[in-house]
MITORDO-916134 format. One line per 5 residues: their letters; for each residue z, x, y of C-alpha. Coordinates in Angstrom, 3 decimals. Layout:
BEGIN
A	Z/X/Y; ...;
END
This chain:
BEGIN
XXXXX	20.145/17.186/76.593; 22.010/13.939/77.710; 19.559/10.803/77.218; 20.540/7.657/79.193; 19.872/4.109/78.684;
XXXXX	20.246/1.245/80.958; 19.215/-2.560/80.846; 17.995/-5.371/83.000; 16.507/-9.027/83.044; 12.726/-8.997/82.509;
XXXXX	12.540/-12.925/82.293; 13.663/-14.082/79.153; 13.607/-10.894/77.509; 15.641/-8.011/78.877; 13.963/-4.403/79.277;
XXXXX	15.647/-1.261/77.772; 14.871/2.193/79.641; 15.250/5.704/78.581; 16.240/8.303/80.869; 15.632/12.549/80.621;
XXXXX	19.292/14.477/81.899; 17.291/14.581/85.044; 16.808/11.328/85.503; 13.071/10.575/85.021; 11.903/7.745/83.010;
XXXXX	10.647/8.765/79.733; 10.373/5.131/78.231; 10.959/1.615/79.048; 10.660/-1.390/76.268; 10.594/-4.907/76.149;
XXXXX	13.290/-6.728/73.729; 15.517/-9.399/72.665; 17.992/-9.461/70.078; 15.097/-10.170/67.316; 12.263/-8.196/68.104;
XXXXX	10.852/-4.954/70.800; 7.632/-3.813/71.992; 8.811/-0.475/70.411; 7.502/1.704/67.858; 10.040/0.671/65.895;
XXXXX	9.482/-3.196/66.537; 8.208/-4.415/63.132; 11.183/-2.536/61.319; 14.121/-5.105/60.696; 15.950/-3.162/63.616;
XXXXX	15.388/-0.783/65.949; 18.305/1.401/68.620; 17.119/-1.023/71.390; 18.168/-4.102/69.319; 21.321/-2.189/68.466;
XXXXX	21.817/-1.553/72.184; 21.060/-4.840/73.181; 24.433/-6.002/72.289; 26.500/-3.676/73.722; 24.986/-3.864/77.161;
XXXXX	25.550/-7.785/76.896; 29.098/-7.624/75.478; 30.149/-5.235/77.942; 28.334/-6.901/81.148; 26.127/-4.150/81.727;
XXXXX	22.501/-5.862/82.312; 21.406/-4.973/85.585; 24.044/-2.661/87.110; 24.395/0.866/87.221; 26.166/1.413/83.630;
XXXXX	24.133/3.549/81.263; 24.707/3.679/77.623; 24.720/7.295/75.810; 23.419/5.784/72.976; 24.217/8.953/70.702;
XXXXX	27.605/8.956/71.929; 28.232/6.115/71.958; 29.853/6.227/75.728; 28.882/4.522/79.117; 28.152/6.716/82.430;
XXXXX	28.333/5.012/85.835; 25.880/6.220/87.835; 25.844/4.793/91.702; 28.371/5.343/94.557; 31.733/4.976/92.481;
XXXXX	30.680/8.251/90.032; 29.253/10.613/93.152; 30.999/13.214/94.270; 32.682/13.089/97.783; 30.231/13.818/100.970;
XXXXX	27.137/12.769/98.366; 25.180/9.293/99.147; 22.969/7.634/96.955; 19.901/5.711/97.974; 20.066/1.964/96.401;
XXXXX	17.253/0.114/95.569; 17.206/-3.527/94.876; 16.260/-4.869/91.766; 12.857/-5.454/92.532; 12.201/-1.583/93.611;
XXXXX	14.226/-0.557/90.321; 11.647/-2.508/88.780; 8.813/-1.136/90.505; 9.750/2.397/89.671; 10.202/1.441/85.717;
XXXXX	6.799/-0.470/85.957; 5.085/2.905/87.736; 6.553/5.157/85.340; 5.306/3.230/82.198; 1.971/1.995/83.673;
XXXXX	2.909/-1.927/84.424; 2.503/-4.406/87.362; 4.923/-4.657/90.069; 6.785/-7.894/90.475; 5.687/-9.734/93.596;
XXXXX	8.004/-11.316/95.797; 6.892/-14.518/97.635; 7.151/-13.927/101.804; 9.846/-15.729/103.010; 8.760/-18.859/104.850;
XXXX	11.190/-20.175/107.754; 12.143/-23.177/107.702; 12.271/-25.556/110.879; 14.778/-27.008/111.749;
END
C-alpha cells in the first residue's frame, strides 16, 4: 500500500499529512524543523522532521506534490497527473485545511467577510 505525504503552512509551523492509497487522511501533525506534535516528537528526530526538508528544498509546501516517503519519490496529484477526459475538483487552501482539520478533529480556519470598500 502506497502512503502519501504532503505539506502546507499552518502559521509558523508547517503541517505534515499522511494519506491511505485511497486517499483518506490517516494523520496530520504539526512541525518545524526542531520539534512535532508526533508520537515521535520527544525523540531527537522523527520522518516528519526528515520530511520537512525535502518538501522545503524542493518547493513543495502547499501544492499538490506528495512525498512517498518510503520511496523516496514525489507524485503530483492535481490536473497535470489525471488522465485525459478526468477533472478534479480544487479546493482552496482554506477548504484543504478544513478537510485535514475534520479528519483529525481540529477547528476550521475562519476567514474574515470581505468588507467593500467605498470609494
Amino acid at each position: 500500500m502506497t502512503i502519501l505525504y504532503n505539506c502546507r503552512h499552518s502559521g509558523d509551523q508547517y503541517r505534515i499529512t499522511k494519506f491511505d492509497s485511497e486517499m483518506n487522511v490517516v494523520s496530520s501533525y504539526l512541525c518545524s524543523l526542531e520539534e512535532c506534535d508526533c508520537p515521535r516528537g520527544p525523540h531527537p528526530t522523527c520522518r516528519h522532521r526528515q520530511m520537512l526538508p525535502k518538501f522545503i528544498a524542493r518547493q513543495h509546501v502547499g501544492d499538490e506534490w506528495f512525498l512517498d516517503f518510503d520511496r523516496g519519490g514525489w507524485v503530483q496529484i492535481g490536473p497535470m497527473a489525471l488522465p485525459e477526459g478526468v477533472t478534479m475538483i480544487t479546493f482552496d487552501h482554506v477548504d484543504v485545511h478544513n478537510a485535514i482539520a475534520d479528519a483529525v478533529g481540529e477547528p476550521h480556519a475562519v476567514i474574515p467577510k470581505h468588507i467593500p470598500r467605498r470609494l
